[in-house]
Predicted model as a PDB file, atoms N, CA, C, CB and O in Angstrom, pLDDT in the B-factor column:
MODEL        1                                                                  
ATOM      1  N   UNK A   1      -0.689 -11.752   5.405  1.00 68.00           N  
ATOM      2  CA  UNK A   1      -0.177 -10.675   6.228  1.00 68.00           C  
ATOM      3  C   UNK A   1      -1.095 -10.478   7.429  1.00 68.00           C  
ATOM      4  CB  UNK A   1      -0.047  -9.372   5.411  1.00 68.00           C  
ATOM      5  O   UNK A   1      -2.289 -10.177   7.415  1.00 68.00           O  
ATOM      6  N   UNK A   2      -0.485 -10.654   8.224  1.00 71.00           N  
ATOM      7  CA  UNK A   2      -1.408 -10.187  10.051  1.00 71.00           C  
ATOM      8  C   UNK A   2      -1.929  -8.790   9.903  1.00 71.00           C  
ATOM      9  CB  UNK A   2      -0.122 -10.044  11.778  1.00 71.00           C  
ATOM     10  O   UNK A   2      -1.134  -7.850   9.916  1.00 71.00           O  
ATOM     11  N   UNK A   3      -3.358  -8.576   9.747  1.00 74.00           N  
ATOM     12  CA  UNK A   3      -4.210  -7.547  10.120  1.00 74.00           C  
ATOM     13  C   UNK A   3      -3.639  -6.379  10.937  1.00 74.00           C  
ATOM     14  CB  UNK A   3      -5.240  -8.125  10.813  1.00 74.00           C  
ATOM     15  O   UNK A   3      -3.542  -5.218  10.541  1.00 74.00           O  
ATOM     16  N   UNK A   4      -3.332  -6.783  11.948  1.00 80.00           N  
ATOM     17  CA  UNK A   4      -3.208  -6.592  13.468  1.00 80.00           C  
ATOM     18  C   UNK A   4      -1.889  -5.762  13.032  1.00 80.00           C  
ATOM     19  CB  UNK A   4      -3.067  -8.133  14.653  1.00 80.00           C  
ATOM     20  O   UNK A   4      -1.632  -4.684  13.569  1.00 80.00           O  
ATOM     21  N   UNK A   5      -1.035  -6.349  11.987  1.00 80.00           N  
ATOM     22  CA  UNK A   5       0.036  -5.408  12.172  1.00 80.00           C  
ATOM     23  C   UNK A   5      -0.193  -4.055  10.870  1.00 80.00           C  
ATOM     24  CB  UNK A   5       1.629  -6.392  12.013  1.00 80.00           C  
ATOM     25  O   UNK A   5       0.171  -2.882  10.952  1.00 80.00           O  
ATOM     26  N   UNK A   6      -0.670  -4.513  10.113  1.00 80.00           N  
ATOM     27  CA  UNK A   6      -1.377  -3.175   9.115  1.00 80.00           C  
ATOM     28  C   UNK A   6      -2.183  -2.232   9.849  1.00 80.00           C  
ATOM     29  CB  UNK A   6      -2.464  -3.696   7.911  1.00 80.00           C  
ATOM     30  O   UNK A   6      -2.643  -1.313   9.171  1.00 80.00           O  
ATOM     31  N   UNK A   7      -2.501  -2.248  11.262  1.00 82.00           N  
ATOM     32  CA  UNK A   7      -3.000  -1.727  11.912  1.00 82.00           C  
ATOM     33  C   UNK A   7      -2.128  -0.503  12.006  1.00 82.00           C  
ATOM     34  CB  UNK A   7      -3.320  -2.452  12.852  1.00 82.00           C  
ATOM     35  O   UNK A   7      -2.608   0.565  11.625  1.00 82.00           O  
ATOM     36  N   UNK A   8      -0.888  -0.542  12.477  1.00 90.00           N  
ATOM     37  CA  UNK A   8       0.258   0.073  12.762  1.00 90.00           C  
ATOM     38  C   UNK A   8       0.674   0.487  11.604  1.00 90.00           C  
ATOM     39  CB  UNK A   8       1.167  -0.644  13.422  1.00 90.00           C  
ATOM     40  O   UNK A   8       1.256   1.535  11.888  1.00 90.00           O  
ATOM     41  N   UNK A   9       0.772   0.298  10.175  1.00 93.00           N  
ATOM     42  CA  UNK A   9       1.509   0.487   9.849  1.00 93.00           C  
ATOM     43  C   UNK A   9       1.329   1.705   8.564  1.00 93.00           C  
ATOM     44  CB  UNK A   9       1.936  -0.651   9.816  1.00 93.00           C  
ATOM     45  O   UNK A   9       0.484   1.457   7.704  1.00 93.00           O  
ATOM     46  N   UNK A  10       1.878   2.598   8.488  1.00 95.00           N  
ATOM     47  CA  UNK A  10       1.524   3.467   7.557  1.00 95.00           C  
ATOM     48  C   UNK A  10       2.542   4.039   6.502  1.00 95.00           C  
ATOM     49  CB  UNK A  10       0.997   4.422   8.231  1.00 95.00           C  
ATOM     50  O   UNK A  10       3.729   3.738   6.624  1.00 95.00           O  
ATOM     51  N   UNK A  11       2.130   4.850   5.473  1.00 97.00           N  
ATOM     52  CA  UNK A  11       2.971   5.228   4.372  1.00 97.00           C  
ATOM     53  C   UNK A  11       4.529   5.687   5.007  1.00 97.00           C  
ATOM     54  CB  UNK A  11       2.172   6.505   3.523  1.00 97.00           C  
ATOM     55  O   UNK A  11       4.458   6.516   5.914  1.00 97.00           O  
ATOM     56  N   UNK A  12       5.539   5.356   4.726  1.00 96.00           N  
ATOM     57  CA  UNK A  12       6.665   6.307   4.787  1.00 96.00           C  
ATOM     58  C   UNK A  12       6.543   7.807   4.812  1.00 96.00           C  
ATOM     59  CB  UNK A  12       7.409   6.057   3.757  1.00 96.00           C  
ATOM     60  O   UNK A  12       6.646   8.629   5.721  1.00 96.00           O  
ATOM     61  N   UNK A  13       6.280   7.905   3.471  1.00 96.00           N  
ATOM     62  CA  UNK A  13       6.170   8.822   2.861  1.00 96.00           C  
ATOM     63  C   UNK A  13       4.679   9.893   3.408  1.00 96.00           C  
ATOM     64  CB  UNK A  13       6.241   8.199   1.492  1.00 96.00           C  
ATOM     65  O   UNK A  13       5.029  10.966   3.901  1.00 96.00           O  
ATOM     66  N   UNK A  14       3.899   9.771   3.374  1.00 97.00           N  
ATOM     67  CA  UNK A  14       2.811  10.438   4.074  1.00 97.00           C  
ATOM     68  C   UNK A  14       2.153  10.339   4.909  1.00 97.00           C  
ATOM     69  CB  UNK A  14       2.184  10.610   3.700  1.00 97.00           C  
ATOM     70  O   UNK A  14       1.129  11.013   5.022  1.00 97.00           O  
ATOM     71  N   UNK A  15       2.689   9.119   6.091  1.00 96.00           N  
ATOM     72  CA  UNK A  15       2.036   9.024   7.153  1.00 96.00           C  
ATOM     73  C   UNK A  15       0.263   8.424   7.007  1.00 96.00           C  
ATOM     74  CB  UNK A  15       2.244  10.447   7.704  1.00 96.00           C  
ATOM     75  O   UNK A  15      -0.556   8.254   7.910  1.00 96.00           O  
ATOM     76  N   UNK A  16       0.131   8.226   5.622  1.00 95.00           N  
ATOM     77  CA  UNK A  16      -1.574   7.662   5.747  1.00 95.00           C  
ATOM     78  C   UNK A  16      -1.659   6.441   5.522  1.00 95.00           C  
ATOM     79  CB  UNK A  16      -2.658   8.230   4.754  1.00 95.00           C  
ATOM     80  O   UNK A  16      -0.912   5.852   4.741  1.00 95.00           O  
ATOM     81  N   UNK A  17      -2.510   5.944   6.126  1.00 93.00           N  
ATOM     82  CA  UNK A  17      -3.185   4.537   6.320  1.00 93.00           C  
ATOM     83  C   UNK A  17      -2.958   3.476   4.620  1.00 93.00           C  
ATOM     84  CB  UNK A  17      -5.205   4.954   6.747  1.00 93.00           C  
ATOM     85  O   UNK A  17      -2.949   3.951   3.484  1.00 93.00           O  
ATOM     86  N   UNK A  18      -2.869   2.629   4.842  1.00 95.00           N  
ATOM     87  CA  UNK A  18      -2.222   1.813   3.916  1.00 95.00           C  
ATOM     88  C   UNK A  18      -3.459   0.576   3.644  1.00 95.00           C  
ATOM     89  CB  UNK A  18      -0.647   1.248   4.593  1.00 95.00           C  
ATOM     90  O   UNK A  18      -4.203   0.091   4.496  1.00 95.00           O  
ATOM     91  N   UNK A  19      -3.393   0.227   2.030  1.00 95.00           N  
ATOM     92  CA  UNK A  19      -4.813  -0.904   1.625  1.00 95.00           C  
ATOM     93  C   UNK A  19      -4.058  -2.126   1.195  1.00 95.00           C  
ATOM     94  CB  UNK A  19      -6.022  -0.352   0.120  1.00 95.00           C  
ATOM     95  O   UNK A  19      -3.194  -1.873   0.355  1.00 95.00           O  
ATOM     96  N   UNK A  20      -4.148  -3.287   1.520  1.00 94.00           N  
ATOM     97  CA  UNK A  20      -3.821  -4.626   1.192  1.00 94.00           C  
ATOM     98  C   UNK A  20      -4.133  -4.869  -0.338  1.00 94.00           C  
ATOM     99  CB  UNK A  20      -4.614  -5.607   2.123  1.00 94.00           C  
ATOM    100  O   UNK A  20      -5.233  -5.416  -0.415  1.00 94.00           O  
ATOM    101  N   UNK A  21      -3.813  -4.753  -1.050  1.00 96.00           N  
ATOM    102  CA  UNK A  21      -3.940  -6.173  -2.438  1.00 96.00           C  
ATOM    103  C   UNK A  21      -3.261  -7.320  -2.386  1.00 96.00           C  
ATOM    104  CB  UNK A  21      -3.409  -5.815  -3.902  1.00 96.00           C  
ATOM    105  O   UNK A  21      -2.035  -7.422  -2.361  1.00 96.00           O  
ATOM    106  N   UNK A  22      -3.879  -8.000  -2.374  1.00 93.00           N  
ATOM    107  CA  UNK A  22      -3.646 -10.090  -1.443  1.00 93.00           C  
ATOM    108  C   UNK A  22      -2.777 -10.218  -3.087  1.00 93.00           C  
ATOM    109  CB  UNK A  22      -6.054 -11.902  -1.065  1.00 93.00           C  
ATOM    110  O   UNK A  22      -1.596 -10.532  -3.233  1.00 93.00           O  
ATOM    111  N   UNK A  23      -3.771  -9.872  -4.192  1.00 96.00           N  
ATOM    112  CA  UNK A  23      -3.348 -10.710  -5.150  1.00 96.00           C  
ATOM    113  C   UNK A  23      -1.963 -10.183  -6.067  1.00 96.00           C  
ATOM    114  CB  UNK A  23      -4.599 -10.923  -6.005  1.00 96.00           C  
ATOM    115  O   UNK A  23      -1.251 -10.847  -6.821  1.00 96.00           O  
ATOM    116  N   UNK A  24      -1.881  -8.722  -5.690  1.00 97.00           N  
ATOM    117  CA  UNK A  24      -0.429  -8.405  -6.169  1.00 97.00           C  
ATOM    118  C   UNK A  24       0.825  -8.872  -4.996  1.00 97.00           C  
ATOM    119  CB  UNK A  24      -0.369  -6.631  -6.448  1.00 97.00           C  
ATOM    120  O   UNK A  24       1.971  -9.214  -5.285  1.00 97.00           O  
ATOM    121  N   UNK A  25       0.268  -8.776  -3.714  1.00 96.00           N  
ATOM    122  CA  UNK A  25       1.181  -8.902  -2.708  1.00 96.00           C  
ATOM    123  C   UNK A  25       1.979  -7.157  -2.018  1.00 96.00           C  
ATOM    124  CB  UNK A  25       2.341 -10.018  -3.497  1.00 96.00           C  
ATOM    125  O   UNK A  25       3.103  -7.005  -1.539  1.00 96.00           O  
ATOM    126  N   UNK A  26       1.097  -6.309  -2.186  1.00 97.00           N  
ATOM    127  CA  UNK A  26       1.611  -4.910  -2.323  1.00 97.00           C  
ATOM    128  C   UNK A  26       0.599  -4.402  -1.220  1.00 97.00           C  
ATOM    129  CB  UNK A  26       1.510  -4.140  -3.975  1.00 97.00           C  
ATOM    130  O   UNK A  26      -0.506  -4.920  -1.057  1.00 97.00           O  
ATOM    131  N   UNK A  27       1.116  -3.260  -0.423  1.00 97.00           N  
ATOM    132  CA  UNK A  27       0.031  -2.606   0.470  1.00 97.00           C  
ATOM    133  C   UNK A  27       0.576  -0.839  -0.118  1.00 97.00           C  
ATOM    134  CB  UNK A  27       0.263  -3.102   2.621  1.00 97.00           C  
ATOM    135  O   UNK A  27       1.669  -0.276  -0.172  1.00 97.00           O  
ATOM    136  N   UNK A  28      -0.975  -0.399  -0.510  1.00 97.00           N  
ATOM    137  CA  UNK A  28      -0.985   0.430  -1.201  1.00 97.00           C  
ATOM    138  C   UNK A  28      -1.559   2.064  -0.841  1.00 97.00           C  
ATOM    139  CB  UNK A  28      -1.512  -0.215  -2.057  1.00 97.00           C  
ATOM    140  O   UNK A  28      -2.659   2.211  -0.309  1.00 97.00           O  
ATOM    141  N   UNK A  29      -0.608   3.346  -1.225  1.00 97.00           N  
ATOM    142  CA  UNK A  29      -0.568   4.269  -0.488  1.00 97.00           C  
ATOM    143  C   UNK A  29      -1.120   5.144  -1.289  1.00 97.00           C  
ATOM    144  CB  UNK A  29       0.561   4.540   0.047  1.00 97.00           C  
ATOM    145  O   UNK A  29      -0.281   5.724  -1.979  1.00 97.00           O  
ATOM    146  N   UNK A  30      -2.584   5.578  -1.532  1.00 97.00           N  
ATOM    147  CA  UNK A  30      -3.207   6.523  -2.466  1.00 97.00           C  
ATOM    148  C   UNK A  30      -2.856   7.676  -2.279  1.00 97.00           C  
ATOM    149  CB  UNK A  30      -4.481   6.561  -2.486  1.00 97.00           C  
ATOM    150  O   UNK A  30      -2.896   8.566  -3.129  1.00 97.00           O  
ATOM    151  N   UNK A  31      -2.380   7.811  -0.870  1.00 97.00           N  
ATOM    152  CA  UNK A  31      -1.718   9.469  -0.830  1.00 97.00           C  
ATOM    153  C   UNK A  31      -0.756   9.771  -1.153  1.00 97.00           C  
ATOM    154  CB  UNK A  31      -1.543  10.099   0.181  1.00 97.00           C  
ATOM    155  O   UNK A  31      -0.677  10.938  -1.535  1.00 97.00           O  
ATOM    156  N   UNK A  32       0.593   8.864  -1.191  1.00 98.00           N  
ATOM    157  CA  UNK A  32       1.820   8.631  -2.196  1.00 98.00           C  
ATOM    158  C   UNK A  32       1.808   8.487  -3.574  1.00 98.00           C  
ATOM    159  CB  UNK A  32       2.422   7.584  -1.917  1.00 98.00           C  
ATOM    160  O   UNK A  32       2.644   9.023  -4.302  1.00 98.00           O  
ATOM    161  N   UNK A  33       0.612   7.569  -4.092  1.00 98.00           N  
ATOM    162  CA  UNK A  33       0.773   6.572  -5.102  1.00 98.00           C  
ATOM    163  C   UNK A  33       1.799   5.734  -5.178  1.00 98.00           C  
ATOM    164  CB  UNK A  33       0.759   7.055  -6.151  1.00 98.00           C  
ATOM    165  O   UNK A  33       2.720   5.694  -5.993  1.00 98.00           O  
ATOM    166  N   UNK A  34       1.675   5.385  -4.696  1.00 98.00           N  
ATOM    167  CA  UNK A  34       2.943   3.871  -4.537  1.00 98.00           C  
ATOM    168  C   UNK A  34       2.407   3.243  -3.986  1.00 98.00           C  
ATOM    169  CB  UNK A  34       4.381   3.808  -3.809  1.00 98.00           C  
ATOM    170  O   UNK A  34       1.581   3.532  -3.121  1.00 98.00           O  
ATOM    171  N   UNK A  35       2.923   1.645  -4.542  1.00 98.00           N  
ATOM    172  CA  UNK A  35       2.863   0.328  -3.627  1.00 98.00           C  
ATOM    173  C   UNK A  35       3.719  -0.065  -3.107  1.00 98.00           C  
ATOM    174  CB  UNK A  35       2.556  -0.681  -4.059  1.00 98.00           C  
ATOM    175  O   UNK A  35       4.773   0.405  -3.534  1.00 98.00           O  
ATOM    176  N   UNK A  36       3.859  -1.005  -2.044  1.00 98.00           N  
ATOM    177  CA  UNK A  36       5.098  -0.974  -1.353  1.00 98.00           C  
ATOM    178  C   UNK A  36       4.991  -2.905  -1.138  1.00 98.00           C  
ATOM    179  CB  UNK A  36       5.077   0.286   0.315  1.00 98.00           C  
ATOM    180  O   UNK A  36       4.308  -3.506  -0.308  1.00 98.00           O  
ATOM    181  N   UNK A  37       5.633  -3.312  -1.872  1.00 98.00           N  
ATOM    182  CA  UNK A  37       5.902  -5.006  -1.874  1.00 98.00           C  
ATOM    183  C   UNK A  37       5.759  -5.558  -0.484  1.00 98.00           C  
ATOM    184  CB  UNK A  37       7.505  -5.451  -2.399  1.00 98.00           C  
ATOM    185  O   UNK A  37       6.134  -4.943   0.515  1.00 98.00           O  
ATOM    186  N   UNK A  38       5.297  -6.538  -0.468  1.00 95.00           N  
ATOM    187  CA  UNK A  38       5.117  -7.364   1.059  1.00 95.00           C  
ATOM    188  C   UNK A  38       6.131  -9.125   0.017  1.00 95.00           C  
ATOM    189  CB  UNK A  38       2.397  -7.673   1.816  1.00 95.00           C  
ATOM    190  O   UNK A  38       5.746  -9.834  -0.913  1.00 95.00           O  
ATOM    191  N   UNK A  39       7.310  -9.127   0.774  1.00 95.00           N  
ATOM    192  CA  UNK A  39       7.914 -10.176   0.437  1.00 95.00           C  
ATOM    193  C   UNK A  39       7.871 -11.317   1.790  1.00 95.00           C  
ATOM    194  CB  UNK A  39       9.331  -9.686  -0.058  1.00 95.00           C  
ATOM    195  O   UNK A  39       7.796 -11.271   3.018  1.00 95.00           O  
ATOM    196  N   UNK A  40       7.964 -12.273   0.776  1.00 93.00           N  
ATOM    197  CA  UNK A  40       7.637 -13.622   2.310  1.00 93.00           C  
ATOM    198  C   UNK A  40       6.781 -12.864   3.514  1.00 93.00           C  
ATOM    199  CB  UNK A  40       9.537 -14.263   3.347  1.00 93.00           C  
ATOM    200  O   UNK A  40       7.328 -12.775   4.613  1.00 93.00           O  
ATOM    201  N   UNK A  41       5.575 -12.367   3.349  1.00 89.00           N  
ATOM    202  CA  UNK A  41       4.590 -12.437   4.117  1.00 89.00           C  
ATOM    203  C   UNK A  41       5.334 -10.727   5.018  1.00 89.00           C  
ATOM    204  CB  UNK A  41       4.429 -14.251   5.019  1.00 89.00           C  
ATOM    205  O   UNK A  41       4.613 -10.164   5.841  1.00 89.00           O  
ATOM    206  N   UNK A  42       6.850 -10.103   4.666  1.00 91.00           N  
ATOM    207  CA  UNK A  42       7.126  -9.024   5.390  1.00 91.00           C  
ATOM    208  C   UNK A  42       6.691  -7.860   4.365  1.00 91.00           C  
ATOM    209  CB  UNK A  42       8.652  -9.023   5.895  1.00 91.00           C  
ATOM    210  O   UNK A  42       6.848  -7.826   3.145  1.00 91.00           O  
ATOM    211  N   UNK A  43       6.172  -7.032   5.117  1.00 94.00           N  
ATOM    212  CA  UNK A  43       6.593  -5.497   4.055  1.00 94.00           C  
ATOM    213  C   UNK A  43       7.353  -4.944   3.964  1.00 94.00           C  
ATOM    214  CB  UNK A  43       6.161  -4.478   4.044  1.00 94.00           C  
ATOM    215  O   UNK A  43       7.741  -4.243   4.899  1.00 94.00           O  
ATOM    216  N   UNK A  44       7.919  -4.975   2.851  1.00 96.00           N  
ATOM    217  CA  UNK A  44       8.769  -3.651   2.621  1.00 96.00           C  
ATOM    218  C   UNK A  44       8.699  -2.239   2.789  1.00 96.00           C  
ATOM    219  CB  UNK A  44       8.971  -3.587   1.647  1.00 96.00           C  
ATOM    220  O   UNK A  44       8.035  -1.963   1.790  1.00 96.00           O  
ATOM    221  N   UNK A  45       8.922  -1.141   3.358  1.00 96.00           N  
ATOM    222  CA  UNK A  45       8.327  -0.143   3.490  1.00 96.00           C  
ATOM    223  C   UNK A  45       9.088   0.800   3.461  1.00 96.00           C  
ATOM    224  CB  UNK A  45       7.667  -0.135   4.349  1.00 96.00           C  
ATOM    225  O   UNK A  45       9.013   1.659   4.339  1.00 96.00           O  
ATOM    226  N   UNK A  46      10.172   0.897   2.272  1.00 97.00           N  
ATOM    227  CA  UNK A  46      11.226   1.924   1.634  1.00 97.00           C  
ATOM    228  C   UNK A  46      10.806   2.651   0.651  1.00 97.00           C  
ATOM    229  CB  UNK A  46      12.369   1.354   1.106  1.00 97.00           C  
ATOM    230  O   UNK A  46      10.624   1.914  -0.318  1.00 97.00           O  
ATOM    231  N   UNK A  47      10.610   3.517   0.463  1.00 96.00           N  
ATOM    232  CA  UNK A  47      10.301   4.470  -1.001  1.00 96.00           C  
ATOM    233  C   UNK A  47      11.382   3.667  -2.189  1.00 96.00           C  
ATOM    234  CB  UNK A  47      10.886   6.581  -0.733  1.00 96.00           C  
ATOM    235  O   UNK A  47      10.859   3.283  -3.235  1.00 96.00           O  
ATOM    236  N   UNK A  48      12.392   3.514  -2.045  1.00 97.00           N  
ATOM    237  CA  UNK A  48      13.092   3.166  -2.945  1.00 97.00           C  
ATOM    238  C   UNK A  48      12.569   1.614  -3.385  1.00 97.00           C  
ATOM    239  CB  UNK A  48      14.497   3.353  -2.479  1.00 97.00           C  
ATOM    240  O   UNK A  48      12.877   1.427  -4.562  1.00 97.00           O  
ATOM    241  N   UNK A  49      12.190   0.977  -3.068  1.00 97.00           N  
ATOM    242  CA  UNK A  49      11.427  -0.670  -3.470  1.00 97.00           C  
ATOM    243  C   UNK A  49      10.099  -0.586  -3.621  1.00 97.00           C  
ATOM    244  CB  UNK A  49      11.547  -1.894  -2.304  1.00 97.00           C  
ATOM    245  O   UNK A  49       9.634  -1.593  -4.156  1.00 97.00           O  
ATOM    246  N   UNK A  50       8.993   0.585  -3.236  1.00 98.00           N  
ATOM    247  CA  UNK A  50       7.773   0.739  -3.856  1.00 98.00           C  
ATOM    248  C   UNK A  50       7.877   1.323  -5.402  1.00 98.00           C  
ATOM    249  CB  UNK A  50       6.951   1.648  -2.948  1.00 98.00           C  
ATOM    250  O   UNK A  50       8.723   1.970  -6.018  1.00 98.00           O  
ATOM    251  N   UNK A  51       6.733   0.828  -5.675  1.00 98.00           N  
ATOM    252  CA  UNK A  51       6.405   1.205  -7.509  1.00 98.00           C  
ATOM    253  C   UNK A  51       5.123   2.112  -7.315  1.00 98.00           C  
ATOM    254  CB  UNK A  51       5.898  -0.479  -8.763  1.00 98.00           C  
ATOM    255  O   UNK A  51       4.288   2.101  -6.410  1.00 98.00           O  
ATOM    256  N   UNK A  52       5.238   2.989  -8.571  1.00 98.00           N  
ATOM    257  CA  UNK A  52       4.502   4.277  -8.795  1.00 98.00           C  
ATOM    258  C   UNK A  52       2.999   3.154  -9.123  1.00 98.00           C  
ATOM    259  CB  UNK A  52       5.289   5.561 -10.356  1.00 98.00           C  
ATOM    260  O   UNK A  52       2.948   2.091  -9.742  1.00 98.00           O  
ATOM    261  N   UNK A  53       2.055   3.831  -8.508  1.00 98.00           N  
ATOM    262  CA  UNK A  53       0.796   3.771  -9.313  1.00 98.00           C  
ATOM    263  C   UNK A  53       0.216   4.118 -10.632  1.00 98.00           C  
ATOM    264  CB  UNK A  53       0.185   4.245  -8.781  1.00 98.00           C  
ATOM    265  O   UNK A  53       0.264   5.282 -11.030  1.00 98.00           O  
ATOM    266  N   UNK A  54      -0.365   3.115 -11.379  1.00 98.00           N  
ATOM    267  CA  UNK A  54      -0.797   3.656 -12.321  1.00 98.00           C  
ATOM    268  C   UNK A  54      -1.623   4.806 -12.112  1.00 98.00           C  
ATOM    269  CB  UNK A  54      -1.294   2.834 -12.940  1.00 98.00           C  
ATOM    270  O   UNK A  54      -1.661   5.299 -10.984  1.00 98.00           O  
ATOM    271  N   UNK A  55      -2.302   5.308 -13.070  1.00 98.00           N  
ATOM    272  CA  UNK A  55      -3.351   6.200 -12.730  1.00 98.00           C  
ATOM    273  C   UNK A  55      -4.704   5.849 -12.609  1.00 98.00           C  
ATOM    274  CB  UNK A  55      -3.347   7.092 -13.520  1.00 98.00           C  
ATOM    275  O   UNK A  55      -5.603   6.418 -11.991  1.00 98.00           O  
ATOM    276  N   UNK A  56      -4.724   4.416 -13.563  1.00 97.00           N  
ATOM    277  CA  UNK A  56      -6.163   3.179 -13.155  1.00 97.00           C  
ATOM    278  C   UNK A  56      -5.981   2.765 -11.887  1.00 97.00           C  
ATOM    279  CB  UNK A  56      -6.263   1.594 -14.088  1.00 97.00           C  
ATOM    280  O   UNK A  56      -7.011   2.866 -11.220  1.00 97.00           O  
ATOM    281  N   UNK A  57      -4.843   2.242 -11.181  1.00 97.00           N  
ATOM    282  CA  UNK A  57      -4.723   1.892 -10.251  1.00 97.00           C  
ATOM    283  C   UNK A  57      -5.233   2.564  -9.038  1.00 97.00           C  
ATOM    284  CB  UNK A  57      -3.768   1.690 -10.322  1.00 97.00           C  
ATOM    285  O   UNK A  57      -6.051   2.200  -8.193  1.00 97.00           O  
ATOM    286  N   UNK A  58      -4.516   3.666  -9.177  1.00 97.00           N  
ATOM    287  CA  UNK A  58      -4.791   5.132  -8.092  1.00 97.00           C  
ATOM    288  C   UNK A  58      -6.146   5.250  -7.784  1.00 97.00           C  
ATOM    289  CB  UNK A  58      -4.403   6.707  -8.779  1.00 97.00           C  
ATOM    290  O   UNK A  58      -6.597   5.046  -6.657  1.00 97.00           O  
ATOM    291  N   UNK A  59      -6.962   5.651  -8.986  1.00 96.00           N  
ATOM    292  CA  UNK A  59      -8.661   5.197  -9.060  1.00 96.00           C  
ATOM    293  C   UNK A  59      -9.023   4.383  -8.150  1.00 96.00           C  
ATOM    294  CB  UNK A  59      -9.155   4.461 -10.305  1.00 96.00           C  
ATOM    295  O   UNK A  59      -9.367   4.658  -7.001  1.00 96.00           O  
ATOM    296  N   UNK A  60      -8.914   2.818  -8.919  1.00 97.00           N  
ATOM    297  CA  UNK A  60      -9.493   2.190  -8.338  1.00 97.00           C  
ATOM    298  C   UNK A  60      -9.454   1.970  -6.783  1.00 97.00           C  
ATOM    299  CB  UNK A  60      -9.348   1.414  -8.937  1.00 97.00           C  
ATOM    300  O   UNK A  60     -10.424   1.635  -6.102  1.00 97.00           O  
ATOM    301  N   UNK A  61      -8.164   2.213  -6.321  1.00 97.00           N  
ATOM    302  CA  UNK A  61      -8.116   1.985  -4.954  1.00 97.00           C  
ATOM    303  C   UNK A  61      -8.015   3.369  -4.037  1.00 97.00           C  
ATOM    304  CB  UNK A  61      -6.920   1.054  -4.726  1.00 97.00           C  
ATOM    305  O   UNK A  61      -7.461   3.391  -2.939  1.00 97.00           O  
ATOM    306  N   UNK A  62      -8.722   4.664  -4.746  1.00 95.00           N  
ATOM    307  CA  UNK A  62      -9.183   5.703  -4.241  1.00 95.00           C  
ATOM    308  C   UNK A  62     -10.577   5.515  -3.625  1.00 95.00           C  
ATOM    309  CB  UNK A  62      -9.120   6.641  -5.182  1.00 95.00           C  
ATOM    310  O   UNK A  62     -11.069   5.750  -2.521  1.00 95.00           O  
ATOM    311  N   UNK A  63     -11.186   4.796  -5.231  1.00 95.00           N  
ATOM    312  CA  UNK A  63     -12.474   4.599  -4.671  1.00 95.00           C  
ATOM    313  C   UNK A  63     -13.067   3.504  -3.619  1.00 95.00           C  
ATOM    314  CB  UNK A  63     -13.120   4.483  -5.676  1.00 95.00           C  
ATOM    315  O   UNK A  63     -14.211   3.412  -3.173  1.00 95.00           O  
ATOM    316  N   UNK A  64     -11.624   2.504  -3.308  1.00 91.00           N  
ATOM    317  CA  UNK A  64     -11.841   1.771  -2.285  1.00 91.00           C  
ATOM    318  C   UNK A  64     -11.838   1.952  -1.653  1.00 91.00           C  
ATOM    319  CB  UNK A  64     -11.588   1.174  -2.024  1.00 91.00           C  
ATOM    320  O   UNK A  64     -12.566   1.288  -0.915  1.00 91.00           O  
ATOM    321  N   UNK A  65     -10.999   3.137  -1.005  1.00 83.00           N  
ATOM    322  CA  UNK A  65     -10.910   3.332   0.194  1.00 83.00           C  
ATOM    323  C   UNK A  65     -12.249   4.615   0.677  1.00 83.00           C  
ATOM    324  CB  UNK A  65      -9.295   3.710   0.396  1.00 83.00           C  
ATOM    325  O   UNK A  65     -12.630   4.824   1.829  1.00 83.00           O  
ATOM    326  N   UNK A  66     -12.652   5.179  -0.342  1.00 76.00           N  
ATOM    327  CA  UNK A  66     -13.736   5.828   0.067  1.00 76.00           C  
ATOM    328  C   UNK A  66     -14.652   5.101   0.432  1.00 76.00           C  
ATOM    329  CB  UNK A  66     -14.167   6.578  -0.704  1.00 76.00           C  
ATOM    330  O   UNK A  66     -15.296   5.509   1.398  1.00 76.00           O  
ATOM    331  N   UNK A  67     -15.097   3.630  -0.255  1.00 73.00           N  
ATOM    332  CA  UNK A  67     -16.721   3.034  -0.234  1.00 73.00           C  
ATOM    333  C   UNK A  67     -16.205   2.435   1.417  1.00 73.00           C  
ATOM    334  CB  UNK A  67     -17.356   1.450  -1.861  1.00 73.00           C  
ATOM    335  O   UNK A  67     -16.998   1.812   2.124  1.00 73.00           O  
TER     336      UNK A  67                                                      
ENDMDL                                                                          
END                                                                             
């Protein structure tokens, strides 16, 4: 996924800044909790095609985005 365009691109749903996971393929919205699928290299960026966060999940990529 081009950097450059995650630059731009933010939650639907809450307007906040969005985190890459390469290895699920998902760019992920700690202020929603949802992930939002990146198919063939596009994102998806519908509430209705993102999946809820776990609550490990949420964590972990809370605390990513803090460090």
């Amino acid at each position: 996924m081009d950097k450059q365009l995650l630059t731009f691109l933010v939650c639907p749903a809450t307007k906040a800044p969005l985190q890459v996971d390469k290895e699920k393929q998902e760019l992920i919205s700690t202020a929603a909790k949802l992930a939002y699928p990146v198919r063939d290299g596009i994102p998806v960026m519908l509430e209705e095609e993102a999946r809820a966060l776990t609550q490990d999940e949420f964590e972990f990529w809370h605390a990513k985005k803090s460090s």
